[in-house]
C-alpha positions as CSV (number, residue, x, y, z in Angstrom):
1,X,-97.7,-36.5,130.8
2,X,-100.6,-34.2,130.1
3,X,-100.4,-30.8,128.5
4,X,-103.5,-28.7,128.7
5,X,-105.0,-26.3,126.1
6,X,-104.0,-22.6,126.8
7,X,-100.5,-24.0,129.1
8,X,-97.0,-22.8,129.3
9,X,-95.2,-25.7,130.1
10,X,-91.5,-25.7,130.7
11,X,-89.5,-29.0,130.3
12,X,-86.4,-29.2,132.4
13,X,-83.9,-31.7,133.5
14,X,-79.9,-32.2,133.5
15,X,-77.7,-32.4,129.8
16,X,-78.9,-35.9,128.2
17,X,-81.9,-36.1,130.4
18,X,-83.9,-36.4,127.4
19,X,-85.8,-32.4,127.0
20,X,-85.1,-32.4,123.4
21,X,-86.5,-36.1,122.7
22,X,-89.5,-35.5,124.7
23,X,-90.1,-32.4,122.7
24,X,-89.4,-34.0,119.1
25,X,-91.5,-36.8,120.0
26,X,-94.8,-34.5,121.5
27,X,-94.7,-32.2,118.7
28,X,-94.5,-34.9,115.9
29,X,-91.0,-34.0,114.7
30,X,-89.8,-37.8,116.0
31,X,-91.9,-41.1,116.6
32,X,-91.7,-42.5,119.2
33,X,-90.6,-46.3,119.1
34,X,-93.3,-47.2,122.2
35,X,-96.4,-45.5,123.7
36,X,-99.1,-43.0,122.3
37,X,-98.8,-39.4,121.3
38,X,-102.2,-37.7,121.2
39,X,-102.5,-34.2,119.8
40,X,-105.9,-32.2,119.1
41,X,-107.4,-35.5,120.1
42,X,-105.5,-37.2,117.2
43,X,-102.7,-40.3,118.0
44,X,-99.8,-39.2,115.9
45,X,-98.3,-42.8,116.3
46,X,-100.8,-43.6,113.8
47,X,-100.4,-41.2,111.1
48,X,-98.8,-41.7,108.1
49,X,-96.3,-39.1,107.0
50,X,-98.2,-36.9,104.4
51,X,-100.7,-36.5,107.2
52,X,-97.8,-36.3,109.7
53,X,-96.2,-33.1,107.4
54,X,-100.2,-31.8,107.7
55,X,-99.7,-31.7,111.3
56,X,-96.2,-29.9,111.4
57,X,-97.4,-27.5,108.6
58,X,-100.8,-26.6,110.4
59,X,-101.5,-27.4,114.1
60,X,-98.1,-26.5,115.4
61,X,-95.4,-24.1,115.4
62,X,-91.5,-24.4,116.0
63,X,-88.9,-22.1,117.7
64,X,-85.4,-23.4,117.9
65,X,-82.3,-22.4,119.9
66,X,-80.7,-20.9,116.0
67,X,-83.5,-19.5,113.4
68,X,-82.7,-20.9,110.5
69,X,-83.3,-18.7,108.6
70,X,-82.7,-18.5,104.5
71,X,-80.3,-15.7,103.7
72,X,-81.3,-14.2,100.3
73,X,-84.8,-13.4,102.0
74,X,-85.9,-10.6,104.1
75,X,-87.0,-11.0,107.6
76,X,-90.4,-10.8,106.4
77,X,-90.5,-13.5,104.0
78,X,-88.6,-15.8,105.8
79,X,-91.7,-15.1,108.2
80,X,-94.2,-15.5,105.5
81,X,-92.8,-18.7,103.4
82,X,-94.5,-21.3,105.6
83,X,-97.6,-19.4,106.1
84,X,-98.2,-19.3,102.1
85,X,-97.4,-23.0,102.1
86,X,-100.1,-23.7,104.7
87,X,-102.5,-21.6,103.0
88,X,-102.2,-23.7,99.6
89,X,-102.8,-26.8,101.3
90,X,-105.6,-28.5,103.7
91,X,-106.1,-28.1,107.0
92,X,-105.1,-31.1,109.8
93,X,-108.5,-32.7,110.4
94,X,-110.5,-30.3,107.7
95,X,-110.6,-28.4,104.5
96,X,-108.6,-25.4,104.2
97,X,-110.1,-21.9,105.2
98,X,-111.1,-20.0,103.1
99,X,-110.1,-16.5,101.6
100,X,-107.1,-17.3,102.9
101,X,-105.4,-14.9,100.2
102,X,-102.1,-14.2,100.1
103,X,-102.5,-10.3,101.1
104,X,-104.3,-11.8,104.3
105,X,-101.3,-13.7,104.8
106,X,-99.4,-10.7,104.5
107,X,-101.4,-8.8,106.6
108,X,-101.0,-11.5,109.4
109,X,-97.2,-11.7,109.2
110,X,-97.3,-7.8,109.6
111,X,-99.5,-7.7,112.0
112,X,-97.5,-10.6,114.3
113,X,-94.3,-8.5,113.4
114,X,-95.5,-5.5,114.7
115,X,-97.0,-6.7,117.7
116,X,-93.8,-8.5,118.6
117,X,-91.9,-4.8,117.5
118,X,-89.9,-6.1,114.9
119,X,-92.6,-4.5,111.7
120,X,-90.0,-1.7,111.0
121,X,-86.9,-4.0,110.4
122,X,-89.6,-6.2,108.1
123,X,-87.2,-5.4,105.1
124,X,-83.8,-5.7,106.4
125,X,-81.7,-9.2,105.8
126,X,-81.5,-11.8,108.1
127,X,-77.8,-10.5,109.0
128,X,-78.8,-7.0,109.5
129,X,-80.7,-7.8,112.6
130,X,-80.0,-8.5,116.4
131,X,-80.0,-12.0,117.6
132,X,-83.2,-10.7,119.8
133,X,-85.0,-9.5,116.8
134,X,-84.3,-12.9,114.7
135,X,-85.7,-14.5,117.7
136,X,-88.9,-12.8,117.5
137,X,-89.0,-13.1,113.9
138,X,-89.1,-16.7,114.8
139,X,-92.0,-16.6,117.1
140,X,-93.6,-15.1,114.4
141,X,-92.6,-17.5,111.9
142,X,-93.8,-20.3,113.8
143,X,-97.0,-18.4,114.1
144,X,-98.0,-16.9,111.2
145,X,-100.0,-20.4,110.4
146,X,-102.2,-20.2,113.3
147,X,-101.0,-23.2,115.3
148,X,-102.9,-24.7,117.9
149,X,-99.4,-25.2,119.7
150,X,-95.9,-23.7,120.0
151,X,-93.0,-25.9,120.7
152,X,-89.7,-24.2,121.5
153,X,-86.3,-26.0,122.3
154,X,-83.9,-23.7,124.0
155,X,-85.1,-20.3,122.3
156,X,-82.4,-18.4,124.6
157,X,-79.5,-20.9,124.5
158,X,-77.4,-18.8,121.9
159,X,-78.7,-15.1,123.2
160,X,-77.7,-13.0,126.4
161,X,-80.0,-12.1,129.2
162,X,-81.0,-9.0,128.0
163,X,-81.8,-10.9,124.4
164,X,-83.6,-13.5,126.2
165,X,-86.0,-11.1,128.2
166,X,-86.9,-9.8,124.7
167,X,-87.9,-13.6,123.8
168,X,-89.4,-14.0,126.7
169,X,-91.3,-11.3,126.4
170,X,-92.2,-12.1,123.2
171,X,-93.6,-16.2,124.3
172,X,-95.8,-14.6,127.2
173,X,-97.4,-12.6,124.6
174,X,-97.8,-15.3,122.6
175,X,-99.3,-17.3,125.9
176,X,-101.6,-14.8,126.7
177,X,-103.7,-14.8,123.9
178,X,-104.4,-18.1,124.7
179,X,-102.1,-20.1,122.6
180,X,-100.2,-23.5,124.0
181,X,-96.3,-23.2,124.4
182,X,-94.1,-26.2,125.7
183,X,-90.6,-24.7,125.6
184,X,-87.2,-26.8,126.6
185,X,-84.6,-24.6,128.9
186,X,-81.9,-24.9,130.6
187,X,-82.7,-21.5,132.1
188,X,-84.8,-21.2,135.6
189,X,-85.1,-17.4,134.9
190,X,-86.7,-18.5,131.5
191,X,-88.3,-21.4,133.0
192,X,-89.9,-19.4,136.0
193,X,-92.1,-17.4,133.4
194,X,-94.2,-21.0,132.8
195,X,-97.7,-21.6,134.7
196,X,-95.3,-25.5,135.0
197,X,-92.2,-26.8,134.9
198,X,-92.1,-30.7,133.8
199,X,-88.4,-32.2,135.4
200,X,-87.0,-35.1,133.9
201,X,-83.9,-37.4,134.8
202,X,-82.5,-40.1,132.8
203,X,-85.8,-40.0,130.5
204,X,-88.3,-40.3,132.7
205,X,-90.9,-37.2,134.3
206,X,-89.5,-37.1,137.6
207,X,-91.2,-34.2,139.2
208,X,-93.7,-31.1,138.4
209,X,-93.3,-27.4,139.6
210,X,-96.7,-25.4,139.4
211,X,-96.0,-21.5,139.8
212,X,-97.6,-19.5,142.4
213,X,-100.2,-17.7,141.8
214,X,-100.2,-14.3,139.5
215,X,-100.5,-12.2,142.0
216,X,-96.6,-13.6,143.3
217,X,-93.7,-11.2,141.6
218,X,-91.0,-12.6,138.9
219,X,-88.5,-12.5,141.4
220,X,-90.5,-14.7,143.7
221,X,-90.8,-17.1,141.1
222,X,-87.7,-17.6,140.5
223,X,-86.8,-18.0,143.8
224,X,-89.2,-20.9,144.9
225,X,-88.5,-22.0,141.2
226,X,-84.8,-22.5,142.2
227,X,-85.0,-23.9,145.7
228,X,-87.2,-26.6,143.8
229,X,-84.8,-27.8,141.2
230,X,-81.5,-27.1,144.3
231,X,-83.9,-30.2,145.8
232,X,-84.0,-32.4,143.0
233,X,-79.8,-32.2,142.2
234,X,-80.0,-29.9,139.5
């Protein structure tokens, strides 16, 4: 499987099909026990872990179905926390920035937050906010260290519909300005909003769905989106 630079790629499939593995193992949170992972033209098979932690901590981002969040910080610092650690350290592949400052770090995380409309609950606690907002906050989270790549696993599995338009909302964004997101749903509505959708069964790519072109409606989408998996048993 091949992932392109700038692509929303939705991974799909039945329970125990093997999303989350797939995910853990292309974004370096697993290794694989056979085959090559390449990322930013780097095989992650071979890297030891310091340089493995490099990769998590620079070159990609994480969004996962609950926030995790730590309670005795605001939103915004629970935002900011990984940023500040990947502006102390080097950069996957080359030296760190810099000027990367911690008011510019600052300024980024407000900046993401506001763009994502979250900037004016910046100080509240993580309980003080909706499970859309802590969402978002996420988003941001994962990235407020520039990542190359944003890997979600069910970002809408604990939220309601109108919650997970806000999310959704919130990845397109983030796709449009041209960063890489490969998200994991069990949701065709959520899945339909991907350029493709990767289907697996029993651990293996089965099939791919490529949306129609941009000038086809959401609803459309979702429909040919849906007769497509209906084909395939899911």
């Amino acid at each position: 499987m091949e992932i392109g630079a700038g692509e929303f790629v939705a991974v799909m499939g039945a329970s125990g099909s093997g999303k989350s593995t797939l995910l853990y193992a292309i974004s370096g949170m697993d290794r694989p026990t056979t085959g090559t992972v390449e990322l930013l033209g780097k095989d992650l098979t071979e890297l030891d872990e310091r340089s493995m932690s490099a990769v998590r901590l620079h070159s990609v981002g994480f969004v996962f179905q609950q926030p995790y969040f730590l309670t005795h910080l605001n939103l915004r610092d629970n935002v900011m926390l990984p940023a500040l650690k990947a502006a102390e350290s080097k950069r996957f592949g080359r030296r760190r920035l810099p000027g990367r400052t911690k008011a510019e770090v600052q300024g980024r995380v407000q900046r993401l937050m506001d763009r994502l409309e979250i900037g004016h609950v910046a100080h509240h606690g993580v309980t003080e906010v909706s499970g859309g907002q802590l969402q978002r906050a996420a988003i941001c989270r994962a990235l407020a260290s520039e990542p190359a790549v944003i890997f979600a696993d069910e970002p809408t599995g604990a939220l309601n519909s109108a919650m997970s338009e806000e999310v959704m909302d919130a990845l397109a964004q983030v796709h449009a300005t041209g960063t890489t997101v490969v998200m994991v749903t069990h949701d065709p509505a959520c899945a339909a909003r991907a350029d493709r959708v990767v289907y697996l069964s029993d651990g293996e790519v089965l099939d791919s769905w490529v949306a129609p072109g941009r000038a086809a409606s959401q609803i459309d989408r979702k429909h040919h989106l849906a007769q497509w998996l209906a084909d395939r048993g899911f």
